[in-house]
N, C-alpha and C positions, 0 to 999 in steps of 0.2 A: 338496493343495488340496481344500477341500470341495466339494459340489456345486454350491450355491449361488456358490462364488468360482469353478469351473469356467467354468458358463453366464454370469456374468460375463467372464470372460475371452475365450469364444467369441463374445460378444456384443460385444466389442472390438475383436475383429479385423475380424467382419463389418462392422464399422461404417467402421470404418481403409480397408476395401477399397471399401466401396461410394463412399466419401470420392475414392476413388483412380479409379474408374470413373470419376465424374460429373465429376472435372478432365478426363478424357482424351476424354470424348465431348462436351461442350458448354463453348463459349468462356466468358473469363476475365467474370466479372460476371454468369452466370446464375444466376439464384435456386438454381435446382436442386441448383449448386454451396454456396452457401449454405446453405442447410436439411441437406445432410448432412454438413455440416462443423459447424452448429451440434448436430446428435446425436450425432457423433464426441465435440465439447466436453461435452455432458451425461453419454455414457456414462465419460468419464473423471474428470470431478466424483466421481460413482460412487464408484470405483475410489479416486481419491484419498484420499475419505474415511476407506476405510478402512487406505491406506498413504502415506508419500509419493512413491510412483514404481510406475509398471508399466515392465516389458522385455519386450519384442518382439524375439525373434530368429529364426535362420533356420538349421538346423541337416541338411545335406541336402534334403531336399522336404518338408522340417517346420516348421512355425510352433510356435514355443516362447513360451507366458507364463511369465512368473517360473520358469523350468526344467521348467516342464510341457508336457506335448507336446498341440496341440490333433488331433482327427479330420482325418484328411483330407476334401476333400469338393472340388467342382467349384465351388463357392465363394473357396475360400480359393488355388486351385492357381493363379489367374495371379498375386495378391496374389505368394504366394511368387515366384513367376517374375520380376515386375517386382522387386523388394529384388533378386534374386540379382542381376538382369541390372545394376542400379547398386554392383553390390559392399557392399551394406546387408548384415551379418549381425547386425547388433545396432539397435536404437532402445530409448534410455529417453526418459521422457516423467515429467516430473516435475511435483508439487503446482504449481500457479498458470499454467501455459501456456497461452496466450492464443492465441483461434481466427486471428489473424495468422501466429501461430508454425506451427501446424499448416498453413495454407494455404501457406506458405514453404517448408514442407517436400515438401510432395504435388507444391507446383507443379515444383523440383527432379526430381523422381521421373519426372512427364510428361515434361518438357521432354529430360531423356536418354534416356528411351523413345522421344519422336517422333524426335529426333536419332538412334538406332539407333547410341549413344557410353556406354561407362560405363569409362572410363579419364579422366575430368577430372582436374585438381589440385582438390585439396579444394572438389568443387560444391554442397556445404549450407551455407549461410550461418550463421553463429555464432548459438547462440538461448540466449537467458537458460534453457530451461526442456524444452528437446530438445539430445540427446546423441547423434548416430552413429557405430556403428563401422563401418566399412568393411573390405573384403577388399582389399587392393593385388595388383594382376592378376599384376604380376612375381610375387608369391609364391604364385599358386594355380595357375604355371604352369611355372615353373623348377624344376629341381633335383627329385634325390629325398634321402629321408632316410638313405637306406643312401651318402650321396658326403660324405665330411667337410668338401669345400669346404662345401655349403651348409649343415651345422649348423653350421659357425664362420660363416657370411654369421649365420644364423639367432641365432646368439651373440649376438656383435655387435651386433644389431638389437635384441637384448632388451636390451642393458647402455646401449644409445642411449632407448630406450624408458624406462627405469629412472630416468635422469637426467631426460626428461621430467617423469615422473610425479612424482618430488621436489620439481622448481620448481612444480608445477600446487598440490600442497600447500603450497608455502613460501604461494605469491602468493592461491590461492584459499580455503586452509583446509581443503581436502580435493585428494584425488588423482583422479586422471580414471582413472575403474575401467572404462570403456567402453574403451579403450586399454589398459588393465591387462587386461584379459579378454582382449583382442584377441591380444596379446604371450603370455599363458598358456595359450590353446588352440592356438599354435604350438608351444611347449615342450613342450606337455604332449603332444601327438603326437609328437615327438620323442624323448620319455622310453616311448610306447607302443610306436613302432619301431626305436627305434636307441639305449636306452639306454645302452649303454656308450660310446658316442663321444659321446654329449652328457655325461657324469660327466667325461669324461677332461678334456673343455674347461676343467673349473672349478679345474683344477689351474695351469692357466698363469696368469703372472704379468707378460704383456707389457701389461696394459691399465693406464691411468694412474690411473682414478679407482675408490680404494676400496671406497667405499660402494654406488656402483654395481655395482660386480662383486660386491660382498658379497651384494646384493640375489637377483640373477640365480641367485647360485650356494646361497643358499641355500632356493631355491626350488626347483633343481632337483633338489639333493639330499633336498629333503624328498617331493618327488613321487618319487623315484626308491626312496625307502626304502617310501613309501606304496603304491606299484606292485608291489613284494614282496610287501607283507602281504595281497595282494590286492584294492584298492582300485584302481578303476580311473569312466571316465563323468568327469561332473557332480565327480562328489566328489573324484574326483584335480584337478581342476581349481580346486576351493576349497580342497585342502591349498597348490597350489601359487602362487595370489594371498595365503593367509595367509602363506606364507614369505617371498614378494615385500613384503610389503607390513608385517613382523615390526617391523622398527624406523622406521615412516615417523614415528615421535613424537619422533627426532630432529633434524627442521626444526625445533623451538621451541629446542634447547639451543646455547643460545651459541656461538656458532663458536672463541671461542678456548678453551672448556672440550672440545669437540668434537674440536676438531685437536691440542691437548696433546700433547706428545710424553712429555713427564713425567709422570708420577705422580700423579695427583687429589688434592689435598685434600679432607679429610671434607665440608668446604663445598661442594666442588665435584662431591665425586659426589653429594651430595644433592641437588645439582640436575640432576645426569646420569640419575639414577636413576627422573628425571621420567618421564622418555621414553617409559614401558610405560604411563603412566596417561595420556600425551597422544595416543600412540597409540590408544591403544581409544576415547578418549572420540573423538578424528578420525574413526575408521569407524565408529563407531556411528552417526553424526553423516551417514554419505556413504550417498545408497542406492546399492542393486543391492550393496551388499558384503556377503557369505555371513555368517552368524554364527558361522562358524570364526576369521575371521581378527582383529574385536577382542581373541577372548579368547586367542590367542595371541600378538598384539600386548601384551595383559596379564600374562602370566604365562612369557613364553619364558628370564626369569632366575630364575624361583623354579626347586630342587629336589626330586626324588622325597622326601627327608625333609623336605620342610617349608620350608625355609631357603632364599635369597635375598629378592626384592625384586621389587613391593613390598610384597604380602601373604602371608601364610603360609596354605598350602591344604592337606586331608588329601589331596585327590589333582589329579592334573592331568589334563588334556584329550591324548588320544593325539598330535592337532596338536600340543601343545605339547612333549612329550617328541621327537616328531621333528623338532622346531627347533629345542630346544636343542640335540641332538645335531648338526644342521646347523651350526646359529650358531658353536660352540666351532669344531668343526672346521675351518669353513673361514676365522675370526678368528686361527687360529695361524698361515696365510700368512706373516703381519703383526708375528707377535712377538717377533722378530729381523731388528734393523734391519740388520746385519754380518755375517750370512751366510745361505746359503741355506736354506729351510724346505723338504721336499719331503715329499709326500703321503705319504709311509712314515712319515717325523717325525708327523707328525698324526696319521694312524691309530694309531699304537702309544700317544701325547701323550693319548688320547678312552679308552684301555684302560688304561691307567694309574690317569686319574682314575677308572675305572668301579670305585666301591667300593663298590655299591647305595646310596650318598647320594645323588650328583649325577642320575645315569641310570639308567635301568631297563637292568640286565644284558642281558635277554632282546632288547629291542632295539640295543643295543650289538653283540652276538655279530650279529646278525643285518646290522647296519651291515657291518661288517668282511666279513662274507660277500659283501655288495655292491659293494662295493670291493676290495677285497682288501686283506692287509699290504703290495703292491705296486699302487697301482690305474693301470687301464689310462691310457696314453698315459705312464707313467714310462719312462725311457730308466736300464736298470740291468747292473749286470757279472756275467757266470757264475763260477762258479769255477772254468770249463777257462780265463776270460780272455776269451771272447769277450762282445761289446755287443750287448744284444739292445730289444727294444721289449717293454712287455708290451701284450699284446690282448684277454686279457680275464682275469676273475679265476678262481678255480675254489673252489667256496663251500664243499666239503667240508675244504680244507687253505690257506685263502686265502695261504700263503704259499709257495704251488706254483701259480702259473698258466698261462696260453696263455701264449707268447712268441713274437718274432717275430726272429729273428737275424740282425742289418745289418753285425757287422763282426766280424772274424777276431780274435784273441787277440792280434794285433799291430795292432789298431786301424784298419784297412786295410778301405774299404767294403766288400762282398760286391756284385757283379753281380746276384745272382740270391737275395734272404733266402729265410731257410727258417722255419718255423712249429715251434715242441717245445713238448708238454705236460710240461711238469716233475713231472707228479706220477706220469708213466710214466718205467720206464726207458730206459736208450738200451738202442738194438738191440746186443747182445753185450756189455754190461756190466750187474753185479749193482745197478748204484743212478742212481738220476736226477740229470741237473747241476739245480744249485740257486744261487738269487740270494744275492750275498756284498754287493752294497751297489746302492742307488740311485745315478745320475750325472746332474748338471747338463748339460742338453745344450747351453746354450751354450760351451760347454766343448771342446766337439765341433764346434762350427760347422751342427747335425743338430736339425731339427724332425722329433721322433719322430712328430705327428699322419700326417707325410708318407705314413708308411708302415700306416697303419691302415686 
């Protein structure tokens, strides 16, 4: 941000606050209130001019413009304080917002301050041209990320969230990225402390609706792979709304071209193929959305040589090579309608195709290490016989990982599992037991998450 858009932006806040004082110290109809709610309205003309949207958020004891972090200062520190104390971390403030809308908003802010309450059911009133994201108090207060109950609550919540944001698209034209933000900086923590138990989630197959969990998981996989390569902040956070958000260009394609069980006609994937040009041109179109995630919405079917759809590029966007490699992988779920698909099928299904056309090798190799040729939460057979779980992967030999051992060679629970790294040996033998095949755990009657 230059300096000019900085002291701008400072000059935003200040104005937002003093807006917020003058509701709280003098009753509803005094000038006072007025006049700085009409400089609130001109400093955001301002602003508008030259985009259409500012974002106000709240990120610890920090007031954030457009992902910039303003000074602390004795000014801004109750500002912060009141937003925290209503559960605000986020406000957009979009082109045409009308000083009614703004005073709807402030007045909200007072009125749960003087009430000494910030747990209401949704207490901001719907505004043509203000957007809040809110903190929901159960989740900044339950659970931690190391218990796998709450990353499946946390799941869950995003694949409910996901379906949201679809229909806000189908009905609105664009997706509701305040709520898409909201849902990605829980994940996206999730993926900073406990990724291997939120990677394992994206392997089950108990939830009904596809596209949704396609959404969720390919999100998480691309923050997960992005988190490796050192990428973390702001910026793991717009890898992983461009993954969320990769095929939202699919609310325009016809529903029975969509749901096909069969095999596309050339007719029909031409019009299927839409979807990467309806997408971008949708978030170009939405603010507060990162300029990662159009152009991976664009280009997440073309290949490292050139080839797919819809345009042929000499190179692609690092976002885009880690969504394609998401997108295939976690689409092969789905590819077999007759029997089961398990995450060892897919990882080997994404190494197969890796011929340097499709994917970039280097990220591939590096995929796999992530996962592993077993990746965590598989329920698979040793070759002494016994069922083990795997725990995590081990990135030097990914087909030797943690395990966690639930049942005897005769199939028969164990009281008390035990943990082997397979890529050591056992105690008093020359070679390490090693995995002879992945197993469906309904099969077993056995949710492997249980034991993770």
């Amino acid at each position: 941000m230059s300096a000019s858009r900085l002291q701008l932006a400072d000059d935003l806040v200040r104005r937002f606050a003093a807006a917020l004082r003058a509701a709280q110290l003098y009753s509803a109809g005094h000038p006072i209130i007025g006049r700085n709610l009409e400089v609130l309205g001109s400093t955001l003309e301002t602003w508008h001019r030259q985009q259409p949207a500012v974002v106000v958020g709240v990120v610890g004891d920090e007031l954030i413009v457009d992902d910039t972090p303003l000074a602390k200062s004795e000014t801004l520190g109750p500002m912060v304080k009141r937003l925290k104390h209503c559960g605000v971390e986020r406000v957009t403030i979009e082109r045409g917002v009308a000083l009614e809308e703004l005073a709807a908003f402030i007045a909200v802010i007072v009125a749960m301050e003087s009430a000494g309450t910030s747990d209401q059911q949704n207490p901001f009133p719907a505004q043509p041209h203000i957007r809040v994201g809110r903190v929901a108090v159960e989740q900044r207060t339950s659970g931690s990320l190391t218990d796998m109950a709450t990353i499946k609550r946390l799941y869950r919540e995003a694949v409910s969230v996901a379906g949201r944001l679809w229909d806000s698209a189908q009905t609105e034209g664009k997706p509701d990225i305040t709520m898409a933000r909201t849902m990605i900086d829980g994940l996206a923590q999730a993926v900073a402390e406990n990724r291997t138990a939120l990677l394992a989630l994206t392997a089950l197959k108990e939830y009904d609706n596809y596209t949704f969990t396609h959404m969720v998981n390919v999100s998480i996989l691309m923050m997960g792979q992005a988190r490796g390569l050192g990428v973390d902040g702001p910026l793991l956070r717009e890898f992983g709304l461009a993954g969320l958000m990769h095929d939202i260009g699919k609310v325009r394609t016809p529903l029975d071209i969509l749901n096909k069980p069969d095999a596309l006609t050339d007719a029909e994937f031409a019009i299927m193929k839409r979807h990467t040009i309806d997408g971008a041109e949708m978030l170009r179109r939405t603010p507060d959305v990162p300029t990662l995630a159009p152009v991976v919405a664009l280009e997440h079917h073309l290949r490292l040589d050139g080839s797919g759809y819809p345009v042929a590029r000499s190179t692609l966007n690092i976002g885009t090579m880690l969504c394609s490699i998401s997108d295939v992988y976690d689409a092969m779920r789905s590819r077999r309608t007759y029997q089961p698909v398990f995450p060892t099928d897919r990882i080997l299904a994404v190494m197969k195709d890796n011929d340097g056309r499709r994917f970039d090798q280097h990220l591939v190799r590096r995929f796999v290490q992530l996962l592993g040729i077993y990746p965590a939460g598989n329920l698979v057979r040793l070759d002494t016989g016994e069922i083990a779980v795997v725990v995590s992967p081990h990135a030097p030999d990914p087909r030797r990982p943690r395990v966690r051992v639930v049942m005897n060679d005769a199939g028969r629970r164990l009281d008390l599992p035990f943990d082997l790294n397979l890529w050591e040996q056992d105690n008093g033998s020359t070679q390490s037991r090693a995995i002879t095949a992945p197993l469906d755990p309904g099969e077993f009657q056995f949710d492997p998450l249980s034991v993770m």
